[in-house]
mmCIF file of the N, C-alpha and C atoms, coordinates in Angstrom:
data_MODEL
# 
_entry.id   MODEL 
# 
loop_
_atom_site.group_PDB 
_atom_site.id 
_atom_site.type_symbol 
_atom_site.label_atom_id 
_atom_site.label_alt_id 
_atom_site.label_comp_id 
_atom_site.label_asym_id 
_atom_site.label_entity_id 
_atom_site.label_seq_id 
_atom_site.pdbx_PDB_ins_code 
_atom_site.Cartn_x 
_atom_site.Cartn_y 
_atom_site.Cartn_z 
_atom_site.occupancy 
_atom_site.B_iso_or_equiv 
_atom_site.pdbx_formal_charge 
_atom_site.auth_seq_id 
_atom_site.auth_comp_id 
_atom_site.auth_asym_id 
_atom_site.auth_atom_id 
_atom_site.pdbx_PDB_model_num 
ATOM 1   N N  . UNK A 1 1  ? 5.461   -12.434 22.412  1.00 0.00 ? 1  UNK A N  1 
ATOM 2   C CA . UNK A 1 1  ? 5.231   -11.316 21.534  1.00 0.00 ? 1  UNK A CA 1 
ATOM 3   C C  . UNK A 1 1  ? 5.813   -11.599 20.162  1.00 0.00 ? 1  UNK A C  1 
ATOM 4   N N  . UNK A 1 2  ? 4.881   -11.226 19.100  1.00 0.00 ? 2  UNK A N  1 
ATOM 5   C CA . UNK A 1 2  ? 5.390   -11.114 18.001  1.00 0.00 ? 2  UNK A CA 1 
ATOM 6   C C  . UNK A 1 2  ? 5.127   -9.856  17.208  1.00 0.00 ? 2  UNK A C  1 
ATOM 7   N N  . UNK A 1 3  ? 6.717   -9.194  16.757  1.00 0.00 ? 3  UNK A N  1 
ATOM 8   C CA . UNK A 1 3  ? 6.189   -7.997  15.707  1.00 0.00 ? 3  UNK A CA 1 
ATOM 9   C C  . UNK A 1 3  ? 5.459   -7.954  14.661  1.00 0.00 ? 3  UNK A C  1 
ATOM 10  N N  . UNK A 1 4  ? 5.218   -7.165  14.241  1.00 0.00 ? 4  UNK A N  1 
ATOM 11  C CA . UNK A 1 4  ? 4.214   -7.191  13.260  1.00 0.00 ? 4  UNK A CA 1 
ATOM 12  C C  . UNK A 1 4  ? 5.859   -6.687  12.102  1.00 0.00 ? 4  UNK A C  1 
ATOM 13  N N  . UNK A 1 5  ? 5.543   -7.834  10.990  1.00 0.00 ? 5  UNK A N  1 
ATOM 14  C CA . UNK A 1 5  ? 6.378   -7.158  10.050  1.00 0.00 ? 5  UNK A CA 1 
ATOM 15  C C  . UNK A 1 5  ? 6.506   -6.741  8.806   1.00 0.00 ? 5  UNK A C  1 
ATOM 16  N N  . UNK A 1 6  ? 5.417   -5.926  8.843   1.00 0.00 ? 6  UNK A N  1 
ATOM 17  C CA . UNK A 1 6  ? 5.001   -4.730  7.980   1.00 0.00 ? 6  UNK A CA 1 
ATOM 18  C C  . UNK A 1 6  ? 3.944   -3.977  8.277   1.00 0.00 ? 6  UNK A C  1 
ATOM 19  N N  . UNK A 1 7  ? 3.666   -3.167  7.839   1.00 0.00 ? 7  UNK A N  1 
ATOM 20  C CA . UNK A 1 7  ? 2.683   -1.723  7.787   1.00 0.00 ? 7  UNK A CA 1 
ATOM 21  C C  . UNK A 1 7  ? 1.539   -2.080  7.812   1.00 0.00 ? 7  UNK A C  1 
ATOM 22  N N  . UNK A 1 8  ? 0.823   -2.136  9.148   1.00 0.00 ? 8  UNK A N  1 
ATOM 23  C CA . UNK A 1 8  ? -0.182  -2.610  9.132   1.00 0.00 ? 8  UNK A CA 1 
ATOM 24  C C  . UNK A 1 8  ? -1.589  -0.609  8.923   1.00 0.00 ? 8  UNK A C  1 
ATOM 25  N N  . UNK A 1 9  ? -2.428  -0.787  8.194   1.00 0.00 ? 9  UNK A N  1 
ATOM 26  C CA . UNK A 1 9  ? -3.152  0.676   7.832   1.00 0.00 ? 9  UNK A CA 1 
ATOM 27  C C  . UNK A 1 9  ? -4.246  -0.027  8.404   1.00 0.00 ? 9  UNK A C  1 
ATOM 28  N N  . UNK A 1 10 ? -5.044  0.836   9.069   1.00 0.00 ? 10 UNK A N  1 
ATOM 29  C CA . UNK A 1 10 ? -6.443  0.894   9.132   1.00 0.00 ? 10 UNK A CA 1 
ATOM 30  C C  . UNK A 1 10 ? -7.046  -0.180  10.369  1.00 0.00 ? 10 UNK A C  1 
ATOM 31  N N  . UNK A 1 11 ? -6.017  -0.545  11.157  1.00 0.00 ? 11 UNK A N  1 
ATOM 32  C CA . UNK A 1 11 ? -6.487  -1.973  12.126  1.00 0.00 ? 11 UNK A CA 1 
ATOM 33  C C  . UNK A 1 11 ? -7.426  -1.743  13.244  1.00 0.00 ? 11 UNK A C  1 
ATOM 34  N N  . UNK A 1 12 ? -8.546  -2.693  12.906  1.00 0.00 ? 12 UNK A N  1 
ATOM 35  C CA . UNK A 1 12 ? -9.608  -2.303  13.476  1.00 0.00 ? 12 UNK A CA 1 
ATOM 36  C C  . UNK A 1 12 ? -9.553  -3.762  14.209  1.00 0.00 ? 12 UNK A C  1 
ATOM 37  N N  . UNK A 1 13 ? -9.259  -4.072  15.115  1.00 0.00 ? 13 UNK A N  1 
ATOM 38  C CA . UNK A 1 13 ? -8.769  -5.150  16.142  1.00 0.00 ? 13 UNK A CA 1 
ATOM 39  C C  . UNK A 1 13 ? -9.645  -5.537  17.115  1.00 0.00 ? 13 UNK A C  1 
ATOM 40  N N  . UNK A 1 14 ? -9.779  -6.405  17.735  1.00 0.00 ? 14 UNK A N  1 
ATOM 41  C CA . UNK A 1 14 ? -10.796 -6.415  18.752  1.00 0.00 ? 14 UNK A CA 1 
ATOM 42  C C  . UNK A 1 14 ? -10.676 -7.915  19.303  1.00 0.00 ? 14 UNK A C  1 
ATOM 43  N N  . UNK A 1 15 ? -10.310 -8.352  20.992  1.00 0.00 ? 15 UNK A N  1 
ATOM 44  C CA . UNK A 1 15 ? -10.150 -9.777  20.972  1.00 0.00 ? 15 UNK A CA 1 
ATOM 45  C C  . UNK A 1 15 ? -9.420  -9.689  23.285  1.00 0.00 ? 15 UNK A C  1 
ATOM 46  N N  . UNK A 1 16 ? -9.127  -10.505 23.187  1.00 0.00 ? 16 UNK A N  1 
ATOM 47  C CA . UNK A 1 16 ? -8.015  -10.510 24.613  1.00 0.00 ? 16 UNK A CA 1 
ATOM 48  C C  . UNK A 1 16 ? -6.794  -10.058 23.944  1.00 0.00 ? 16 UNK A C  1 
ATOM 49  N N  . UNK A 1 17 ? -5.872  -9.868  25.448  1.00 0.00 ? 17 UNK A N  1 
ATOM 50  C CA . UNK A 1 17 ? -4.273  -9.689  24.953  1.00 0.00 ? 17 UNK A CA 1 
ATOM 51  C C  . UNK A 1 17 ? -3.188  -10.830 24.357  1.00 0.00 ? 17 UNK A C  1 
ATOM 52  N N  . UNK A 1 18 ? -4.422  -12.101 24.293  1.00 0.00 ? 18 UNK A N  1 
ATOM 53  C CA . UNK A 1 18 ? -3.572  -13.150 23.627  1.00 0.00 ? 18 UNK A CA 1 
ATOM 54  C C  . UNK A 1 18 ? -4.029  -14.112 22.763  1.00 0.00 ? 18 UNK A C  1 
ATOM 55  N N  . UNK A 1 19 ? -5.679  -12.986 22.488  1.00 0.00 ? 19 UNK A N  1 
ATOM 56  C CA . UNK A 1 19 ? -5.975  -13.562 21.179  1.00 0.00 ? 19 UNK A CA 1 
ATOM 57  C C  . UNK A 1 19 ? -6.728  -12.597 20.447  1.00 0.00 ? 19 UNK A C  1 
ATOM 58  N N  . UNK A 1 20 ? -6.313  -11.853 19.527  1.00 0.00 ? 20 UNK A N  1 
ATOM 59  C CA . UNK A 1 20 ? -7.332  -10.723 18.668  1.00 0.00 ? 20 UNK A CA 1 
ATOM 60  C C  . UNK A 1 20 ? -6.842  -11.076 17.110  1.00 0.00 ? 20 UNK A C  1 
ATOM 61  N N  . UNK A 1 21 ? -8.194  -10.311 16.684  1.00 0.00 ? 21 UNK A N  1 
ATOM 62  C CA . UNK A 1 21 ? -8.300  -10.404 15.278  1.00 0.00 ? 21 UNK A CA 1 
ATOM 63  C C  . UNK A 1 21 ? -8.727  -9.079  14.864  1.00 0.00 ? 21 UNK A C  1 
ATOM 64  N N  . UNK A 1 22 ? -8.796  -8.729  13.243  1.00 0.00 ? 22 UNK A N  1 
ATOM 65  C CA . UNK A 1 22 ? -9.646  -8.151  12.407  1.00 0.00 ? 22 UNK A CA 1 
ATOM 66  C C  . UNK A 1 22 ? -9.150  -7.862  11.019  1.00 0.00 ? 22 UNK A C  1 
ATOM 67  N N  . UNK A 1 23 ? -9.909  -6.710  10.694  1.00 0.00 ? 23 UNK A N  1 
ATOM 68  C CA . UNK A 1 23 ? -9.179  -6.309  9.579   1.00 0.00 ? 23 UNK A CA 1 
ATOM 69  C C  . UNK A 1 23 ? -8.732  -5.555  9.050   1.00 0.00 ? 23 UNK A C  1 
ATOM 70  N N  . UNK A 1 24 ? -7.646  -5.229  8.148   1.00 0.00 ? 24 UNK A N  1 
ATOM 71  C CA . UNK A 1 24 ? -6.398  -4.031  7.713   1.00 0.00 ? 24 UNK A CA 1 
ATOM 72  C C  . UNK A 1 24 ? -5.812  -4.337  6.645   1.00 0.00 ? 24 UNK A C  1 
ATOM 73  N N  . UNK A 1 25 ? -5.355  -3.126  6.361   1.00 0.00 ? 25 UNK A N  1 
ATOM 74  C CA . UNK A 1 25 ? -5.105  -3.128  4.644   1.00 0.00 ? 25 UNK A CA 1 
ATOM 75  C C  . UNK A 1 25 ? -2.994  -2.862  5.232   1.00 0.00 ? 25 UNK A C  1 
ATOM 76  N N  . UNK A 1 26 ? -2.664  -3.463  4.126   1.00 0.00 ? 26 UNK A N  1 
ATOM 77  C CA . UNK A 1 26 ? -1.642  -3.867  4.087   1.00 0.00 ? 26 UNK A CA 1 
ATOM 78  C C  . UNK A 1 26 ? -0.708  -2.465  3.199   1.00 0.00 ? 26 UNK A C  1 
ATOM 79  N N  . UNK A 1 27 ? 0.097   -1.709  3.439   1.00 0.00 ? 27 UNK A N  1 
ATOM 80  C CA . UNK A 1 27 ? 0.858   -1.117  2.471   1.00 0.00 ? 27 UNK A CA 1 
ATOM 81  C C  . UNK A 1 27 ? 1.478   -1.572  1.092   1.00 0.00 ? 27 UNK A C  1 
ATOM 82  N N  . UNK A 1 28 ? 1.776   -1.207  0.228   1.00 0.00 ? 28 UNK A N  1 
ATOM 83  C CA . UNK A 1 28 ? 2.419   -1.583  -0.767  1.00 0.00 ? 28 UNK A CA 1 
ATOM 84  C C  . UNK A 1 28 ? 3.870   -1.351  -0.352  1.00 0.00 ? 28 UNK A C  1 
ATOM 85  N N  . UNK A 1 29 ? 4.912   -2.953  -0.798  1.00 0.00 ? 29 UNK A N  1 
ATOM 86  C CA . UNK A 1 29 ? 6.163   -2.819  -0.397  1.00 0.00 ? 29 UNK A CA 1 
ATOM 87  C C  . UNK A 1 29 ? 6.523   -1.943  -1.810  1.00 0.00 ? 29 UNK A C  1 
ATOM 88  N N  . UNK A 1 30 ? 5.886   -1.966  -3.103  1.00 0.00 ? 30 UNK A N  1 
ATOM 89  C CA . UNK A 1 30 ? 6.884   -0.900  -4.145  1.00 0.00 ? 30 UNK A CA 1 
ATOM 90  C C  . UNK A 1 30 ? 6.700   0.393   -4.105  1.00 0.00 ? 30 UNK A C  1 
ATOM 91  N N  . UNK A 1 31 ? 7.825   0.659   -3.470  1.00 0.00 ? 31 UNK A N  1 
ATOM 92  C CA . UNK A 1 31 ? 7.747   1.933   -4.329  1.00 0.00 ? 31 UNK A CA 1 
ATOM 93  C C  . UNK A 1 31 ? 8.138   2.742   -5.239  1.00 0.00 ? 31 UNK A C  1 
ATOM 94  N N  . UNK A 1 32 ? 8.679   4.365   -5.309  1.00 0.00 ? 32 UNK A N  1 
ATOM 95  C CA . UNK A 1 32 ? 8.661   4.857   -6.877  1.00 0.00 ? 32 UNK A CA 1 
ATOM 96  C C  . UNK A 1 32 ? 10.127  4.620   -7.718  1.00 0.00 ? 32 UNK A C  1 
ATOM 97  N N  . UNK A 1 33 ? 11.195  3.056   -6.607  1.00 0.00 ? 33 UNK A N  1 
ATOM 98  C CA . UNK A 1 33 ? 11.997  3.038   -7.608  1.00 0.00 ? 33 UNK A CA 1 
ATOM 99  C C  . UNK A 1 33 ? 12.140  1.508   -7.565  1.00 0.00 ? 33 UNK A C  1 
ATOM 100 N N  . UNK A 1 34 ? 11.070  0.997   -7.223  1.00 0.00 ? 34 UNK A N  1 
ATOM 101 C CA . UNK A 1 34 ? 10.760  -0.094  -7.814  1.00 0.00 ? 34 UNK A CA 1 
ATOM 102 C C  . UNK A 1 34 ? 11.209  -0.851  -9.448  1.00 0.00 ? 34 UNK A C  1 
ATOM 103 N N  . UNK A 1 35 ? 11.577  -1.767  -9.787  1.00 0.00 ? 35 UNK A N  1 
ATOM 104 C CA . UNK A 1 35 ? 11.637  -2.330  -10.954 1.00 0.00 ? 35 UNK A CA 1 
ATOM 105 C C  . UNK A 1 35 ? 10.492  -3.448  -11.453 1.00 0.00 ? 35 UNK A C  1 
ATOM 106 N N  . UNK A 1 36 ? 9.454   -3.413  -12.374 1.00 0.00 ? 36 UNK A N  1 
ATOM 107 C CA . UNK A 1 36 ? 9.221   -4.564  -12.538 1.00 0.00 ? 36 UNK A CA 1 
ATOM 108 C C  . UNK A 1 36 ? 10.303  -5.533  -13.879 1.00 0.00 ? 36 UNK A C  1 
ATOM 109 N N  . UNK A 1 37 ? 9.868   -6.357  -13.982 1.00 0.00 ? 37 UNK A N  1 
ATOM 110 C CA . UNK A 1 37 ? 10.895  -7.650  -14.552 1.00 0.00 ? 37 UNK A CA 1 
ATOM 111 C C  . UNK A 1 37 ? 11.746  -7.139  -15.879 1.00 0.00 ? 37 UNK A C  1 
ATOM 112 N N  . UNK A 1 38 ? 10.622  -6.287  -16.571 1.00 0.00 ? 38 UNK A N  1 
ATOM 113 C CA . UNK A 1 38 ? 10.776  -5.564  -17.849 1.00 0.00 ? 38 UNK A CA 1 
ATOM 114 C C  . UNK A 1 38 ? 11.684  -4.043  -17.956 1.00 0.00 ? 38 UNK A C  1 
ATOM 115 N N  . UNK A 1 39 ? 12.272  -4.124  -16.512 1.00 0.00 ? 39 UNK A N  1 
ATOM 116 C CA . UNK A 1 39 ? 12.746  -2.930  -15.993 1.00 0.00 ? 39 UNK A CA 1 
ATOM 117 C C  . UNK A 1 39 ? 12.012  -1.160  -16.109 1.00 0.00 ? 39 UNK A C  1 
ATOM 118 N N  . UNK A 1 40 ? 10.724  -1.394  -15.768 1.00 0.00 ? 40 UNK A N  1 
ATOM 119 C CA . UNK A 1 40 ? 9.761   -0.028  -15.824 1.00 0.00 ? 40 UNK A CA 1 
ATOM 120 C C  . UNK A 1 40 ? 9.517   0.349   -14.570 1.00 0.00 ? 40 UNK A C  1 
ATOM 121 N N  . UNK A 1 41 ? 9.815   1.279   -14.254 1.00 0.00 ? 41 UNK A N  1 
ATOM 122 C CA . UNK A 1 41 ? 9.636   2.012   -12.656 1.00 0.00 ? 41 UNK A CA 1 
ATOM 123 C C  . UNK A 1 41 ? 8.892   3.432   -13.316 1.00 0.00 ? 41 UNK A C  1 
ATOM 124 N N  . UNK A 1 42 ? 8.782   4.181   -11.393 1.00 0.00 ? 42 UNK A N  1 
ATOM 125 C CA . UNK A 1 42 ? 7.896   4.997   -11.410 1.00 0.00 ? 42 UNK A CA 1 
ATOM 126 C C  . UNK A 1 42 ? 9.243   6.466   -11.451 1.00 0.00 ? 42 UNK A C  1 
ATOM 127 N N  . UNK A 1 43 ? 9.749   5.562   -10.607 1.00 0.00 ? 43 UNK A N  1 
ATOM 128 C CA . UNK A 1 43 ? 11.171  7.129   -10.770 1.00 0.00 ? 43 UNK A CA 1 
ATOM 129 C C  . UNK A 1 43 ? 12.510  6.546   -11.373 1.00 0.00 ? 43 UNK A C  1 
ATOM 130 N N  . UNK A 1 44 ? 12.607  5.628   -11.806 1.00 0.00 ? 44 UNK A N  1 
ATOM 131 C CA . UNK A 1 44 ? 14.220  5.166   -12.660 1.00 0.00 ? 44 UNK A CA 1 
ATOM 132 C C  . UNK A 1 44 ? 13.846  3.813   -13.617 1.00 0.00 ? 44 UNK A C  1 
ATOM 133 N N  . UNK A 1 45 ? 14.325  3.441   -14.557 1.00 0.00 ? 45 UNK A N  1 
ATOM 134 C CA . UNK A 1 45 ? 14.237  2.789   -15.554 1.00 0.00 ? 45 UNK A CA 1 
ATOM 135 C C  . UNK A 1 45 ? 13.666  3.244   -16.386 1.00 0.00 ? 45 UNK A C  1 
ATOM 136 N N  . UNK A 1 46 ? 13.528  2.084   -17.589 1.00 0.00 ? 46 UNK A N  1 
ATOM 137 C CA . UNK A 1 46 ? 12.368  2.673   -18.799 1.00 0.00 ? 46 UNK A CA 1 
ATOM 138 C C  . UNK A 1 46 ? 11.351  3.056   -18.422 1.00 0.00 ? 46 UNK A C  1 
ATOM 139 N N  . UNK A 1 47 ? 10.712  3.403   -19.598 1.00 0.00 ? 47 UNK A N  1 
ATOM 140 C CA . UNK A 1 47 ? 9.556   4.102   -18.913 1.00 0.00 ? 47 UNK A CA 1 
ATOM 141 C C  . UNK A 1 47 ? 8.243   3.863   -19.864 1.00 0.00 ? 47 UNK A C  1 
ATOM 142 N N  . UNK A 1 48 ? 9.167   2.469   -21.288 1.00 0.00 ? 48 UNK A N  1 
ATOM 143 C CA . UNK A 1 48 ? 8.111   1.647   -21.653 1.00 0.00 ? 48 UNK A CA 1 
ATOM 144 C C  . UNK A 1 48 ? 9.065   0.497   -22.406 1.00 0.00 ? 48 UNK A C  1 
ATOM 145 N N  . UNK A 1 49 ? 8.594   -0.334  -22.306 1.00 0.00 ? 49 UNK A N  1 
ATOM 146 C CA . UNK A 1 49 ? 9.037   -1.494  -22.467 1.00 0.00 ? 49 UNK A CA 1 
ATOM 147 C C  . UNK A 1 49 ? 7.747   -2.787  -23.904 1.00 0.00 ? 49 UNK A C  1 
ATOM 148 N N  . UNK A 1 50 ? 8.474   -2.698  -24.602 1.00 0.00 ? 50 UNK A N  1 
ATOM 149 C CA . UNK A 1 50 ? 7.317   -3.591  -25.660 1.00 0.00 ? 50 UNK A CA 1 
ATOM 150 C C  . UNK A 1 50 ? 8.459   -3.374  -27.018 1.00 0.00 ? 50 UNK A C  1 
ATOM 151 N N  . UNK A 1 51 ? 7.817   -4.419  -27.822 1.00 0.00 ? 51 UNK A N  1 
ATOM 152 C CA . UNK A 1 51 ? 8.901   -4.865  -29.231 1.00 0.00 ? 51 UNK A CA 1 
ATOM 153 C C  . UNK A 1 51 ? 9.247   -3.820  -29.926 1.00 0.00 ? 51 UNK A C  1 
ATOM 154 N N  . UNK A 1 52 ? 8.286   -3.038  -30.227 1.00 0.00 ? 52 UNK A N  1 
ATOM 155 C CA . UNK A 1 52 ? 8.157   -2.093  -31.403 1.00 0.00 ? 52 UNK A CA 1 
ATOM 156 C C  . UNK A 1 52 ? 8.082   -1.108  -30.564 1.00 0.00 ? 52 UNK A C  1 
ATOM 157 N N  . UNK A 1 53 ? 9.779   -0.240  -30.768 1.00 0.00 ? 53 UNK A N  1 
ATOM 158 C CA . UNK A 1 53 ? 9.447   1.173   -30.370 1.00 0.00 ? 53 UNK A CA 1 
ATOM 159 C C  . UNK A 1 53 ? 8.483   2.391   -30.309 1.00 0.00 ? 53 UNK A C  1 
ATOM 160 N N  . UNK A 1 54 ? 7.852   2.274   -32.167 1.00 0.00 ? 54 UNK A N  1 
ATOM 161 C CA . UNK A 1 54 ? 6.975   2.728   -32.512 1.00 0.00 ? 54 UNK A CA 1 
ATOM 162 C C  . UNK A 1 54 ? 5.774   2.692   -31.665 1.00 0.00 ? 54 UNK A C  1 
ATOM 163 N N  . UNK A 1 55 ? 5.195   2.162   -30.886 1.00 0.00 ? 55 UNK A N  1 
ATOM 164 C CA . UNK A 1 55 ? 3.913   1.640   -30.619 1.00 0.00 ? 55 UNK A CA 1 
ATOM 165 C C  . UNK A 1 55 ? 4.198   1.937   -28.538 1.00 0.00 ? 55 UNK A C  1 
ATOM 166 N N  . UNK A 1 56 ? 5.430   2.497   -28.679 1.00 0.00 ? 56 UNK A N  1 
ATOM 167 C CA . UNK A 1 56 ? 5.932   2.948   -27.062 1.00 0.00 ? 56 UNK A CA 1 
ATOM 168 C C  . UNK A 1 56 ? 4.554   3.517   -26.413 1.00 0.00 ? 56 UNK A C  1 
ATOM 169 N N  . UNK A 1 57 ? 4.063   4.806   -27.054 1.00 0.00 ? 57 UNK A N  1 
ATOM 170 C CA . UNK A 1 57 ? 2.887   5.580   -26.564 1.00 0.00 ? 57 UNK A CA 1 
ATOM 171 C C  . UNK A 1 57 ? 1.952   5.183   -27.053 1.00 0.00 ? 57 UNK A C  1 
ATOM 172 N N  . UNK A 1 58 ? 1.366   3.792   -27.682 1.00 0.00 ? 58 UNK A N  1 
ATOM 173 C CA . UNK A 1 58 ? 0.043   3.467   -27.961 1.00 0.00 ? 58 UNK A CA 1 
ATOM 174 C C  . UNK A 1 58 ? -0.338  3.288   -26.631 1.00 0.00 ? 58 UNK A C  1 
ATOM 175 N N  . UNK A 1 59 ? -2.143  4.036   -26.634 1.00 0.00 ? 59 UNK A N  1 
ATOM 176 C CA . UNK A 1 59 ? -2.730  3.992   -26.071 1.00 0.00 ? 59 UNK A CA 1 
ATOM 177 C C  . UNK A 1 59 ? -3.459  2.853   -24.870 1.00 0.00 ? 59 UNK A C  1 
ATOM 178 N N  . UNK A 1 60 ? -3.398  1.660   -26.097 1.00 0.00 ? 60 UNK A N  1 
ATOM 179 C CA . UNK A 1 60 ? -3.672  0.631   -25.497 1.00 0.00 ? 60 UNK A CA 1 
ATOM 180 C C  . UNK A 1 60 ? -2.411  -0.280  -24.856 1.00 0.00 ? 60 UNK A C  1 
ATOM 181 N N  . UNK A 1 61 ? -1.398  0.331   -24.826 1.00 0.00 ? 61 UNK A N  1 
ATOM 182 C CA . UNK A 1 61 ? -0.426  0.075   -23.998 1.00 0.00 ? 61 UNK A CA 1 
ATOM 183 C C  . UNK A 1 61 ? -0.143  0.495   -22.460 1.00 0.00 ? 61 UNK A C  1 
ATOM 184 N N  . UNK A 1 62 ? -0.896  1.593   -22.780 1.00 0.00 ? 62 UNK A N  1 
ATOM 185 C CA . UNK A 1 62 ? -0.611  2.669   -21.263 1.00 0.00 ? 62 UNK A CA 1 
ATOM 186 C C  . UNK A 1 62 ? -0.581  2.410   -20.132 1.00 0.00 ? 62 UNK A C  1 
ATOM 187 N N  . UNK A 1 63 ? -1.585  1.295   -20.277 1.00 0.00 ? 63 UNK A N  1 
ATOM 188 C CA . UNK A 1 63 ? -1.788  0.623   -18.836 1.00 0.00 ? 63 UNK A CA 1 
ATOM 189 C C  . UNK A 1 63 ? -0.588  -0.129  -18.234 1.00 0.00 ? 63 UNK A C  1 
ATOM 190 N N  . UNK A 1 64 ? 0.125   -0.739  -19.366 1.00 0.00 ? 64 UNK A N  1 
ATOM 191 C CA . UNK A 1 64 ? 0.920   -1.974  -19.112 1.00 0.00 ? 64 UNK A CA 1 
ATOM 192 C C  . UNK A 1 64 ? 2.491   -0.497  -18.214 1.00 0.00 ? 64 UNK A C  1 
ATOM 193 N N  . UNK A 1 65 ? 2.654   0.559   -19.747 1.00 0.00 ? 65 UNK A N  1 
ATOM 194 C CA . UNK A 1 65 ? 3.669   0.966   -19.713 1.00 0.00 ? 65 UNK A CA 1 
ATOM 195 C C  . UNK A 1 65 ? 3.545   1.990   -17.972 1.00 0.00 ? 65 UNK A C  1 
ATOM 196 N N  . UNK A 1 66 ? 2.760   2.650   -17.983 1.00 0.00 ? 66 UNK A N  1 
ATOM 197 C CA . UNK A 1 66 ? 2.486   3.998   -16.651 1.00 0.00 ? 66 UNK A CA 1 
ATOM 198 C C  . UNK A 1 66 ? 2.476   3.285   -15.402 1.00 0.00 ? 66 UNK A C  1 
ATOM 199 N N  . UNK A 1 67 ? 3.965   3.050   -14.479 1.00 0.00 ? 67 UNK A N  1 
ATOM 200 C CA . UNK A 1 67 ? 3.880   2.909   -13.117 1.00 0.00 ? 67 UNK A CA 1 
ATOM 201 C C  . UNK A 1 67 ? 3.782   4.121   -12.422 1.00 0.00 ? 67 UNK A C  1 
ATOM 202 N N  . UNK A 1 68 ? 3.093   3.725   -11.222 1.00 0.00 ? 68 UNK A N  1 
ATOM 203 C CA . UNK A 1 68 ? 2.477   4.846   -10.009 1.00 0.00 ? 68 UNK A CA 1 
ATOM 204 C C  . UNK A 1 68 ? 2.897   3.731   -9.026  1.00 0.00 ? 68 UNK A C  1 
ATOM 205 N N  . UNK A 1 69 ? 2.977   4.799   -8.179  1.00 0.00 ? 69 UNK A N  1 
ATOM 206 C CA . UNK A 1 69 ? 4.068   4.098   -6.229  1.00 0.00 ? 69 UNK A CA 1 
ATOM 207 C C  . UNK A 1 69 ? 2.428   4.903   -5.873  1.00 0.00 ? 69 UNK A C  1 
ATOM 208 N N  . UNK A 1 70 ? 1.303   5.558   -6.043  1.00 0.00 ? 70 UNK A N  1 
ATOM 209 C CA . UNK A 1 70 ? 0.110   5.937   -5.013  1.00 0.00 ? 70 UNK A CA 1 
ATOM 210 C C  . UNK A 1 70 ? -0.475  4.621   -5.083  1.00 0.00 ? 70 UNK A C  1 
ATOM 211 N N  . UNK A 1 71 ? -1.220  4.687   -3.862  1.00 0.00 ? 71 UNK A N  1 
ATOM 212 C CA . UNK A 1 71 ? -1.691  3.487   -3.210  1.00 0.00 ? 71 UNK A CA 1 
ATOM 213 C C  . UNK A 1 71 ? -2.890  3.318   -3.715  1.00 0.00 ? 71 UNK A C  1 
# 
């Protein structure tokens, strides 16, 4: 026997008891106090990270700056 070690979602399995397969979606290990490298999380750290303060809420930043822990 081997555990499974992590969150397996959605396993749609099918095989013998000592050989199966299929397929499943995997959880996300971050969640909402996650850090990425630049220190931006969803519930602690900055909450934007880039040279120019000024340019914190540019638009075309948003993507980089707005973490989400939903799947």
């Amino acid at each position: 026997r081997v555990p499974f070690l992590y969150t397996a979602r959605d396993l749609d399995a099918k095989g013998t008891l000592d050989s199966f397969s299929g397929d499943f979606t995997v959880a996300s290990y971050r969640g909402s106090s996650f850090l990425d490298p630049k220190g931006r999380g969803a519930s602690t750290g900055y909450d934007n990270a880039v040279a120019l303060p000024a340019r914190s809420d540019d638009e075309e930043l948003a993507k980089e700056n707005t973490k989400s822990a939903a799947p």
